[in-house]
Phi, psi and omega in degrees: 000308186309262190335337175272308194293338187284339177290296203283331150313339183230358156270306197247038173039029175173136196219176181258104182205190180284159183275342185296291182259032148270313162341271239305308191291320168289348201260325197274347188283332188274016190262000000 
């Protein structure tokens, strides 16, 4: 899941998503 949205964040420079799997998606992007 984590992975389509960081896919879907670097194709459309912007995605919809929980303030939750958002963290989770900044904390795997500073990696």
């Amino acid at each position: 899941m984590l992975a389509n949205m960081a896919v879907s964040l670097i194709e459309h420079k912007r995605i919809t998503t929980t303030s939750t799997k958002a963290k989770a998606l900044k904390f795997l992007s500073n990696l």
